[in-house]
C-alpha positions as CSV (number, residue, x, y, z in Angstrom):
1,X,15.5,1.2,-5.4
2,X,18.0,2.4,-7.7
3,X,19.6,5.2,-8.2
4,X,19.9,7.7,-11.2
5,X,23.0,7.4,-13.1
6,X,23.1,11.5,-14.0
7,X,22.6,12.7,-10.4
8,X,23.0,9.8,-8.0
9,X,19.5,10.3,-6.4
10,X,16.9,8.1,-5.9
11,X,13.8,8.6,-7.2
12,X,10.7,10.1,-4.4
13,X,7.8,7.8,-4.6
14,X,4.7,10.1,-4.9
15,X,1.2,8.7,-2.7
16,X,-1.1,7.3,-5.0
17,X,-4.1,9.3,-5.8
18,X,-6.4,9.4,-3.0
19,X,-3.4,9.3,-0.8
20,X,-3.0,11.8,1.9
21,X,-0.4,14.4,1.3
22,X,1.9,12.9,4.3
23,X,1.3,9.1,2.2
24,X,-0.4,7.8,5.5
25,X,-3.0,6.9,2.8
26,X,-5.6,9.3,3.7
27,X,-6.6,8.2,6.7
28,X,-4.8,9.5,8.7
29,X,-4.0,13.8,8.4
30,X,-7.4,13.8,6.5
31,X,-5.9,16.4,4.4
32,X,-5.8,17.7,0.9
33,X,-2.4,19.0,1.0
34,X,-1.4,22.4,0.7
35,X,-2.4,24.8,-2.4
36,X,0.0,26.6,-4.1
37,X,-1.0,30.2,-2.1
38,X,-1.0,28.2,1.5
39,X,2.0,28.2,3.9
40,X,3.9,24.8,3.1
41,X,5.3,24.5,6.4
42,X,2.5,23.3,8.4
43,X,3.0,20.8,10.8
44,X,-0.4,18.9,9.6
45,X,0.9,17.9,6.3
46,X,4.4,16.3,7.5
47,X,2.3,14.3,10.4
48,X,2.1,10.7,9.5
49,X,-0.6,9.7,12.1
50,X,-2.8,6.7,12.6
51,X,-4.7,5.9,9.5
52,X,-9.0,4.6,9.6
53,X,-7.4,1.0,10.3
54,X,-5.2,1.8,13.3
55,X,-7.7,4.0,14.9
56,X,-10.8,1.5,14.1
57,X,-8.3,-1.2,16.1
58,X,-7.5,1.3,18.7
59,X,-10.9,2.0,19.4
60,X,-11.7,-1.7,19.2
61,X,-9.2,-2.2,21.9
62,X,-10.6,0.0,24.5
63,X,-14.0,-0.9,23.4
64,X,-15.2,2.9,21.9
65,X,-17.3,2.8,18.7
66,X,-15.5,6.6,18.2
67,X,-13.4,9.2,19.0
68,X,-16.0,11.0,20.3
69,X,-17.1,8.5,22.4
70,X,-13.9,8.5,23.1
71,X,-13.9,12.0,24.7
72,X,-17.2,11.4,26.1
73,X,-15.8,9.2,28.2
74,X,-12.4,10.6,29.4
75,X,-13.5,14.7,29.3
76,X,-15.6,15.9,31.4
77,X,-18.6,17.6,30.4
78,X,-18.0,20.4,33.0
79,X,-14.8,21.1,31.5
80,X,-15.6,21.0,27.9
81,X,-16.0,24.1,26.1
82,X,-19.2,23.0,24.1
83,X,-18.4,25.3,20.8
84,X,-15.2,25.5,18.4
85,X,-12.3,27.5,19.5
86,X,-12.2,31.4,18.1
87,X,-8.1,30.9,17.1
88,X,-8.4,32.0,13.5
89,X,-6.6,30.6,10.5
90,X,-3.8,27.9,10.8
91,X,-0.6,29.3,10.2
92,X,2.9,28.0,8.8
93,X,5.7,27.2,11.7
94,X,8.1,30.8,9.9
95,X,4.8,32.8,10.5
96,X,4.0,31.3,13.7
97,X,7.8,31.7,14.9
98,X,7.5,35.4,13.9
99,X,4.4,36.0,15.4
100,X,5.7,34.4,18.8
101,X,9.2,36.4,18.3
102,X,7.0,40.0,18.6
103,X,4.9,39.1,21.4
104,X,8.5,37.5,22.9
105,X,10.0,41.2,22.1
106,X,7.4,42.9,24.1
């Protein structure tokens, strides 16, 4: 890659359309990426995780058709909560700091 001759940068290579946000190619933060009015700073959209291929040959590897078969087998049912979690919207790692700082302040 070269660099530019004005600044001395190199040029960012932007994911190809379809891409996830992170570039893991969309398999693997199954994101769209954050909108304009959404905190930027959330954790999901820097994680470069396993993309559809690595998890199909994980799975493959310790013989699971799924994730959730997956959990199935390794959570037990007893200990599952059986509905989504009530923890309201995501928040960006500033907010989440602050938020953390005033209960910390108590």
């Amino acid at each position: 890659m070269q660099t530019s001759q004005s600044t001395g940068f190199k040029p960012v290579s932007v994911p190809a359309s379809g891409a996830g946000p992170c570039g893991c190619g969309g398999g693997g933060c199954q994101s769209k990426g954050p909108s304009v009015l959404e905190p930027s700073d959330v954790f999901l959209y820097r994680h470069i995780g396993p993309g559809e291929a690595e998890q199909k040959l994980m799975l493959d590897t310790i013989g699971c058709r799924s994730l959730e078969e997956l959990i199935d087998q390794t959570v037990p049912s007893a200990i599952r909560l059986g509905r989504p979690l009530n923890i309201g919207r995501a928040k960006g790692e500033f907010e989440a700091r602050g938020a953390l700082k005033q209960i910390a302040d108590k």
